[in-house]
C-alpha positions as CSV (number, residue, x, y, z in Angstrom):
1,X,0.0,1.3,14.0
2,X,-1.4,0.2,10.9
3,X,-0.4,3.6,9.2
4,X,3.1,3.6,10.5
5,X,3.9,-0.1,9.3
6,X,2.2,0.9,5.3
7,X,4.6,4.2,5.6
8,X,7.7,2.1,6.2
9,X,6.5,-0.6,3.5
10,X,6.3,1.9,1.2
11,X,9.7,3.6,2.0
12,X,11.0,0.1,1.9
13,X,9.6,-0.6,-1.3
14,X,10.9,1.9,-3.2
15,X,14.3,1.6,-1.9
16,X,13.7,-2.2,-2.9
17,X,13.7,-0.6,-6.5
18,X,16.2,2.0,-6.5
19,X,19.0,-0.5,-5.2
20,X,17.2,-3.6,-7.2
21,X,17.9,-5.9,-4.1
22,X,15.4,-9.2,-5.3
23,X,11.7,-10.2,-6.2
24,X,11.8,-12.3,-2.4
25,X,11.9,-9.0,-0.3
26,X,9.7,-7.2,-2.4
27,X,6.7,-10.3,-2.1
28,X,7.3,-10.0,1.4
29,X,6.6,-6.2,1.3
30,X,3.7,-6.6,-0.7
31,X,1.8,-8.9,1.9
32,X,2.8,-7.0,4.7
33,X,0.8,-4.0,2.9
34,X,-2.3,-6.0,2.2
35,X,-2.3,-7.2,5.7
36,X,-1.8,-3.7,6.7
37,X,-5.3,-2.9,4.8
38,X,-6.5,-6.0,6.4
39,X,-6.2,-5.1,10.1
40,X,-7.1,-1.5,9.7
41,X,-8.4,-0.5,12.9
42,X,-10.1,3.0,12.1
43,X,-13.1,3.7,9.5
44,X,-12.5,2.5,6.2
45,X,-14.4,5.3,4.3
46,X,-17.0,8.7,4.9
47,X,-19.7,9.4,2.9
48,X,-19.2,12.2,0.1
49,X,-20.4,15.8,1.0
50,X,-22.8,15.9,-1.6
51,X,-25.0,13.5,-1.3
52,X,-25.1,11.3,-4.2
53,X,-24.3,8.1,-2.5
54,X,-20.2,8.6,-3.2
55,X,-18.6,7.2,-0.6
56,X,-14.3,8.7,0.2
57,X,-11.4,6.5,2.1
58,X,-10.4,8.1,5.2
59,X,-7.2,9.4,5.3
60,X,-5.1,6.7,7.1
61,X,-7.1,4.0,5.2
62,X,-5.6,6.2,2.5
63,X,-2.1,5.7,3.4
64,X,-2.7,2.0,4.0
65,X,-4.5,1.8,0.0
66,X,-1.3,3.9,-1.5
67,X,1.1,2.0,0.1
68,X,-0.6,-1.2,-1.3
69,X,-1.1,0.1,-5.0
70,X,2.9,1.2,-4.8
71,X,4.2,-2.2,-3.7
72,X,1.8,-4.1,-5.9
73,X,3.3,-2.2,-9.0
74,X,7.0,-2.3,-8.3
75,X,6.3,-5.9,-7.4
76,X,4.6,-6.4,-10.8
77,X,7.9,-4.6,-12.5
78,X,10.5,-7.0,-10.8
79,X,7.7,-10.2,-12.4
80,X,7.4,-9.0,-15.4
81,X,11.3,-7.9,-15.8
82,X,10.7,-4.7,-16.1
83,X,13.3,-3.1,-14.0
């Protein structure tokens, strides 16, 4: 469920930027994707295949971390005036 809600934040986000609709929406969008990352259900991370301690993010967690980083940034665009 998690990965579901972080795809449609990010969709939401970046039509939040193309059609420039306010800051508001987007701080919204922006918490909803950390507390997607929050309530993760699945395993967070694997360990790396070579054995040097490295440790990967699953997949979904994946989805959940991108869809963070995007909203984060196009959030920091519409503070700083960027857009």
């Amino acid at each position: 469920m998690s990965r579901l809600i972080a795809i449609l934040v990010g969709i939401c986000s970046i039509a939040n930027l193309i059609f420039l609709l306010s800051t508001p929406v987007q701080i919204v969008l922006t918490v909803l994707s950390v507390l997607t990352m929050l309530f993760y259900g699945g395993k967070r991370s694997v360990r790396a295949y070579n054995g040097d301690g490295t440790r990967l993010f699953t997949f979904g967690f994946l989805i959940c971390f991108v869809s963070f980083l995007g909203s984060a940034t196009i959030l920091l665009a519409f503070l700083l005036h960027l857009t």
